[in-house]
C-alpha positions, -999 to 999 in steps of 0.1 A, spaced: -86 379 340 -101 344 339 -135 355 347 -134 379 310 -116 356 296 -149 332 296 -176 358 291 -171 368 252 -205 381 253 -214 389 288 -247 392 302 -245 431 313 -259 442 348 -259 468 371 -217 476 382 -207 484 419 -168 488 428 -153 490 462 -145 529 475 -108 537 473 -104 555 504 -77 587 512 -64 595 545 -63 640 542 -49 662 562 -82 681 562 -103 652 558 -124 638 587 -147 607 599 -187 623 579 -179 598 550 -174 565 578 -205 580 600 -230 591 576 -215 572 548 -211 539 558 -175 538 545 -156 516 569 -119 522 574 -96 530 604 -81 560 587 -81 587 611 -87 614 583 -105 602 556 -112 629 532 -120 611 499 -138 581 486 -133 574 453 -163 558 441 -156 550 404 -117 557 390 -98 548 364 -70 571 377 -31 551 374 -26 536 405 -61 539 421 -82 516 390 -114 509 408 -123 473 415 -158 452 408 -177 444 442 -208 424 431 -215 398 407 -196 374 381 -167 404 376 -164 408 410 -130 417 420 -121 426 385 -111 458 378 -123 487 356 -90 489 334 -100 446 326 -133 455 318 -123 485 299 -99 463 281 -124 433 272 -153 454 268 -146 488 262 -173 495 236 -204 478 257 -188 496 287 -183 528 274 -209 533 244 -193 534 206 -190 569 207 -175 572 237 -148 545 229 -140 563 197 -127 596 216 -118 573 249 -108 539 241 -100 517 268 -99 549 294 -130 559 315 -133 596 315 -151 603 349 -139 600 383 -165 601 409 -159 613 446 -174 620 481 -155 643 499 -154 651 538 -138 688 547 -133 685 585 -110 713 573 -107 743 549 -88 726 517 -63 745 498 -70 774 474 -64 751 442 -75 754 405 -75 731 375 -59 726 338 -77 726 309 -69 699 286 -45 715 267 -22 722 294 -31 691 315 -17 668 282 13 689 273 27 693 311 13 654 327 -3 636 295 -35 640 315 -73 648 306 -79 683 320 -100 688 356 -136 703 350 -156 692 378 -189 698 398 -202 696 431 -234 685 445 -233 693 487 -250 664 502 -243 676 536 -235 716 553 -226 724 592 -238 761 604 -219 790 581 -200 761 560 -187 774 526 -177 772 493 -148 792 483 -157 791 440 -134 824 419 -134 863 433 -150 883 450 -144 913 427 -129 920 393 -92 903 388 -62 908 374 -31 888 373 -9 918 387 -38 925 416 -36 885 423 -2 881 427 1 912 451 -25 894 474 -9 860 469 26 874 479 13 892 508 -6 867 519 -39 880 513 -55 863 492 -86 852 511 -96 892 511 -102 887 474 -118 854 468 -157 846 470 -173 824 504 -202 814 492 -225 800 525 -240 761 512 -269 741 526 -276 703 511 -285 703 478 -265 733 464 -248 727 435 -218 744 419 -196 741 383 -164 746 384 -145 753 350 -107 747 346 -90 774 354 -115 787 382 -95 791 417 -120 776 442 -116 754 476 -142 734 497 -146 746 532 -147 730 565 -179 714 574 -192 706 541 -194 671 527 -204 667 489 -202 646 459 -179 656 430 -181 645 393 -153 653 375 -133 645 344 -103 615 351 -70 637 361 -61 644 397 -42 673 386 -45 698 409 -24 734 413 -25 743 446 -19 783 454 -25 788 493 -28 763 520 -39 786 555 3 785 562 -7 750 573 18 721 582 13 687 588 27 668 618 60 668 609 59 703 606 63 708 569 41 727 548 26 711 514 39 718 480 27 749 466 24 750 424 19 788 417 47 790 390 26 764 374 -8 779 384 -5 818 370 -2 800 330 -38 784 343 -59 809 355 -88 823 339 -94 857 353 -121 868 331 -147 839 343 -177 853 349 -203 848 381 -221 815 366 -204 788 387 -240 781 406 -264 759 395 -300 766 394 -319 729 390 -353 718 386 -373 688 412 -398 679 393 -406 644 405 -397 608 389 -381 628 355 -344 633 349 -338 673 355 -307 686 338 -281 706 358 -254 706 339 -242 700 304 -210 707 292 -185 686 271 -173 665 295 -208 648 316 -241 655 317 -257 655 354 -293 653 363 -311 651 394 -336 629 402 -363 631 429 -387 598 433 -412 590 448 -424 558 431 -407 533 411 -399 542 370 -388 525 338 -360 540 322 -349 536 289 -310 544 275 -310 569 245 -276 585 256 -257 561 236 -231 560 271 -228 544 305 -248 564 334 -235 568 365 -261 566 393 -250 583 424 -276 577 457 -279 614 480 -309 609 495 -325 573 505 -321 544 489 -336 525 454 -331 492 443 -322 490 402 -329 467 378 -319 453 346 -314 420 328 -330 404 355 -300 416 381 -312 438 410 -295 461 429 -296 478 459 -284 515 462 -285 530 492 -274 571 504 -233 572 498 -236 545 472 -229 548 433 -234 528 404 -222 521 371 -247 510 342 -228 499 311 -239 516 278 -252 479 264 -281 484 291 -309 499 273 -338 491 294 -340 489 334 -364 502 361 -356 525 392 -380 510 422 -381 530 457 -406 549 474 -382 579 482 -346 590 472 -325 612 453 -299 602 424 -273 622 405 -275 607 366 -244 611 349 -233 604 313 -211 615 288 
């Protein structure tokens, strides 16, 4: 703590944190080849860019709070970090988790809590979340709610026959799709697709089918379908895609919900930008690399890399001559 201990009033600049890597049963080695996220873990299936999830509290890489960790920060400086507003409803908790996620395999038919659920049964945030693909093998796919009206009496008959990929939507992804996933919303990544996910901070996760898979000492993962049937939503309707602008060098929404705010950004030159959001953005780099600046603190981002501006940033520039960002608030 020494190094908050002697900045009262710090001069803010652009945050990086080290990735907090997971070895997964389905995971694989895209993020370490196309990523650049070095580790010797033969499946690595997540890298948690920013988190402020107990246990796995991200830690500062650059600068004077390097090696200081988010919680700290959060702590000392959880209004500059966060934005007033934001500290109101949050206080010293950051609400986002950021990952990248490598399916060398199909993962588990899972689904979410909302809030309400997520505090009463874990005294966790609920689990809305998007996904941005950054990367697609040939006939990869998204598995995102059902293929045809639902019912909890028709679901459980297919889940206890174990049948219940006959009823849920494959959707085929290429780089750049983008997808929101409510709470509540059974969905599962598929083999061969890599992608970014923004989500709120909970890693609660009910998990209702695994593919009768086991791992190498021959035991099948927990299942959590007494929990999941009190979580589903079966009335959702067919909105989970995300139709998004690329107009050039301007922040185009995609989605905007309670929880974040994500844009995309295509540039092709360098830009000022100015902070109105009254939060912290999150810049996450899927295509080429920029360099970003602000209170005289530059920054290189390159593809696989995110970011952290604190909300007492106002003004900094974006400089490159080509790459794409994911802007996040809240």
């Amino acid at each position: 703590m020494s190094h908050i201990q002697d900045n009262k009033n710090p001069q803010w600049y652009p945050l990086k944190f080290y990735p907090i890597l997971k070895d997964k049963i389905w995971g694989g080695q895209k993020l370490n080849e196309k990523l650049n996220k070095v580790s010797n873990l033969p499946n690595i299936g997540e890298s948690w860019e920013i988190s402020d999830v107990e246990g796995d509290t991200s830690i500062v890489a650059n600068g004077v709070f390097k090696d200081q960790s988010l919680k700290d920060l959060l702590e000392a400086f959880g209004k500059d970090l966060l934005g007033l507003q934001n500290y109101r409803i949050f206080k010293n908790k950051f609400p986002l988790l950021i990952k990248f996620i490598d399916a060398k395999e199909d993962l588990s038919i899972q689904l979410h809590p909302n809030d309400e659920l997520a505090a009463e049964r874990h005294n966790s945030f609920g689990k809305t979340e998007m996904w941005y693909v950054m990367q697609a093998d040939a006939d990869s796919n998204l598995i995102v709610g059902f293929n045809q009206e639902m019912t909890k009496e028709k679901y459980l008959y297919h889940l206890e026959n174990k049948t219940l990929p006959k009823i849920l939507n494959f959707d085929k992804v290429k780089k750049g799709d983008t997808y929101f996933i409510e709470v509540g919303r059974v969905h599962a990544i598929g083999a061969g697709v890599m992608l970014a996910e923004i989500q709120q901070t909970s890693d609660i996760t009910y998990r209702v089918y695994d593919w009768d898979r086991v791992d190498d000492q021959g035991n099948e993962r927990d299942l959590h379908n007494d929990l999941a049937i009190d979580a589903f939503d079966f009335d959702m309707p067919d909105n989970f895609r995300v139709p998004y602008s690329k107009t050039k060098n301007v922040s185009n929404e995609m989605v905007a919900c309670p929880y974040f705010t994500t844009s995309y950004l295509s540039l092709d030159k360098s830009i000022q930008k100015v902070n109105h959001t009254n939060s912290f953005i999150i810049y996450i780099c899927v295509e080429g690399e920029v360099t970003i600046a602000a209170n005289g603190v530059e920054e290189h981002l390159y593809t696989g890399e995110t970011l952290l501006l604190p909300a007492a940033i106002k003004d900094y520039e974006i400089n490159t001559k080509n790459a794409g960002l994911l802007e996040v608030y809240v």
